[in-house]
C-alpha positions, -999 to +999 in steps of 0.1 A: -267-295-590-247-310-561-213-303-559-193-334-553-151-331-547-127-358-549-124-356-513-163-364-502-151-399-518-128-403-495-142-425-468-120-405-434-138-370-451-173-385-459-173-396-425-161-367-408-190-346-424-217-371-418-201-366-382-202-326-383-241-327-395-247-349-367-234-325-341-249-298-353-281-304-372-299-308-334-288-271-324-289-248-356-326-243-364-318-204-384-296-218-416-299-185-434-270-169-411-233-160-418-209-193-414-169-186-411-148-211-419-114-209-406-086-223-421-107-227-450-077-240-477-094-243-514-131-247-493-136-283-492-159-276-469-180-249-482-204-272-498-213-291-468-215-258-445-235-237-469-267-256-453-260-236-421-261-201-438-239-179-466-202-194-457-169-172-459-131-182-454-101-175-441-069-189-444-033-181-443-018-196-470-026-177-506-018-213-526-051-231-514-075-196-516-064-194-550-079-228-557-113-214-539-116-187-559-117-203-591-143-227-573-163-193-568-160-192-531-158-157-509-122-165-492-100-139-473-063-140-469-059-137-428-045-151-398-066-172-371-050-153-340-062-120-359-092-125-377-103-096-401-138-096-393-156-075-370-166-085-335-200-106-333-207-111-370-211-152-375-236-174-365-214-203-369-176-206-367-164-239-378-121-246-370-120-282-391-092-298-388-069-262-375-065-256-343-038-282-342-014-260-365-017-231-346+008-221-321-011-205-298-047-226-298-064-206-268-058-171-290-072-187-318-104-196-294-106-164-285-108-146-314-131-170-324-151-160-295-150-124-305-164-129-341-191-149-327-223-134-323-241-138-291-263-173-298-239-185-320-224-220-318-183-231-327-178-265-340-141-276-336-127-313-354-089-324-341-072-353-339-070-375-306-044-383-286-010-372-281+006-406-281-008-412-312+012-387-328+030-398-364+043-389-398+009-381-405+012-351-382+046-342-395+032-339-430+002-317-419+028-298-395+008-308-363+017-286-332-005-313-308-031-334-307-062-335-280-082-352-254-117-343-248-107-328-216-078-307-228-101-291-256-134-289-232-106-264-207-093-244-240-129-237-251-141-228-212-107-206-207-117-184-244-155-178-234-171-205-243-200-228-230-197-263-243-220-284-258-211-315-267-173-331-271-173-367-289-147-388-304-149-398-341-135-429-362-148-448-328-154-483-344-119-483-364-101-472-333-088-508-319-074-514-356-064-478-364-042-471-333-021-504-330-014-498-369-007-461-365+016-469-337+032-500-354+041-484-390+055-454-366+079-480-354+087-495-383+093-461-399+067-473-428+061-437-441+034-432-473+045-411-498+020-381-498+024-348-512+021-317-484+023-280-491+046-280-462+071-298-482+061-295-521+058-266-540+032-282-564+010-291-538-019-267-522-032-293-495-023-327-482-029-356-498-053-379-483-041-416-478-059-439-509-079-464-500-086-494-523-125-493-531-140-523-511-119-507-480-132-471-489-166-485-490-166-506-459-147-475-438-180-452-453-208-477-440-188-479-407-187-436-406-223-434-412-235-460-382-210-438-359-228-406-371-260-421-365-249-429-326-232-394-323-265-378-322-276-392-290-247-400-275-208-391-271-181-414-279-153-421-253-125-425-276-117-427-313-083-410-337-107-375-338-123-356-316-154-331-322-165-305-301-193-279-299-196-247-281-221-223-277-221-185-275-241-174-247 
């Protein structure tokens, strides 16, 4: 039976993994590999990565592996700059939505680099942009936010040889960013639990959307995975990257 969470409703997370498969369904032809998936939280993601191969986490904070565990998931408790995994074990190393809490990105990369086996491939999802930086990224406890360029050097400095780099979220860009910027002004703030600031919470809460908006935002996220397979998009409020192992 599939599995189906709350969050594959949501239209920003449906399109973000219709925009992963796109990336990486051209380049990983063995899916019976080992898949690590770093900052892995209560493995929202395990479901969608299992296609590549037998997935494992890691994650730093005990609260969200808890929540994985009881979901049946293989999760460790371990840091990002020092994974607990021996050198070239994973075919695929997937950093979804991490690399912007860590403190020191490029260490992250390279560790990353040293778990990977030779052939293996690294797919990275960020947010865009530095000026677009909110309360969005105070509730997730940002450290940064990237351009295709600054995350094209950090993946060349660590080892790697990279693939493809795309933006995401292309089509809602020219409304997202003037509203992102404007409630930022206007200090309009939602009201959405963190882990970084509730003791009840495990992982941030996603902004609702009302159904017809949810279904509209969907549509538009699986046209732009459709275009991300042949092409790369020049700007967009993510960015996703994919590296190679040589």
């Amino acid at each position: 039976m599939e599995v189906l969470l709350e969050e594959d409703k949501h239209w920003w997370f449906a399109s973000r993994t219709r925009a992963i498969f796109a990336v990486l369904d051209p380049v990983i032809k063995e899916r019976d590999g080992l898949v690590l998936d770093v900052g892995s939280g209560a493995g929202n993601m395990f479901h969608h990565l299992a296609r590549y191969g037998r997935v494992i986490g890691v994650d730093n904070n005990l609260k969200p592996l808890l929540v994985a565990k009881e979901r049946g998931y293989l999760v460790s408790l371990g840091r990002a700059e020092a994974l607990p995994f021996p050198s070239g074990t994973f075919n695929l190393i997937a950093l979804l939505d991490v690399l912007e809490h860590c403190d020191n990105d490029l260490l992250v990369l390279e560790e990353c680099y040293r778990v990977c086996a030779p052939g293996g491939f690294i797919i990275i999802t960020a947010p865009a942009f530095q000026w677009l930086w909110s309360y969005n990224d105070e509730l997730n406890r940002h450290r940064r936010r990237y351009s295709a360029r600054t995350l094209r050097e950090l993946l060349q400095k660590a080892g790697f040889r990279v693939l493809k780099i795309t933006y995401n979220n292309f089509f809602i860009f020219p409304l997202a960013a003037p509203l992102i910027l404007i409630r930022e002004k206007l200090g309009l703030r939602p009201k959405l639990a963190s882990p970084h600031f509730d003791e009840e919470a495990y992982q941030v809460e996603m902004e609702p959307a009302p159904p017809l908006v949810n279904a509209i935002l969907s549509r538009i996220g699986e046209l732009e995975a459709w275009l991300i397979k042949p092409f790369s998009l020049p700007f967009g409020t993510s960015i996703i990257a994919l590296a190679h192992k040589l």
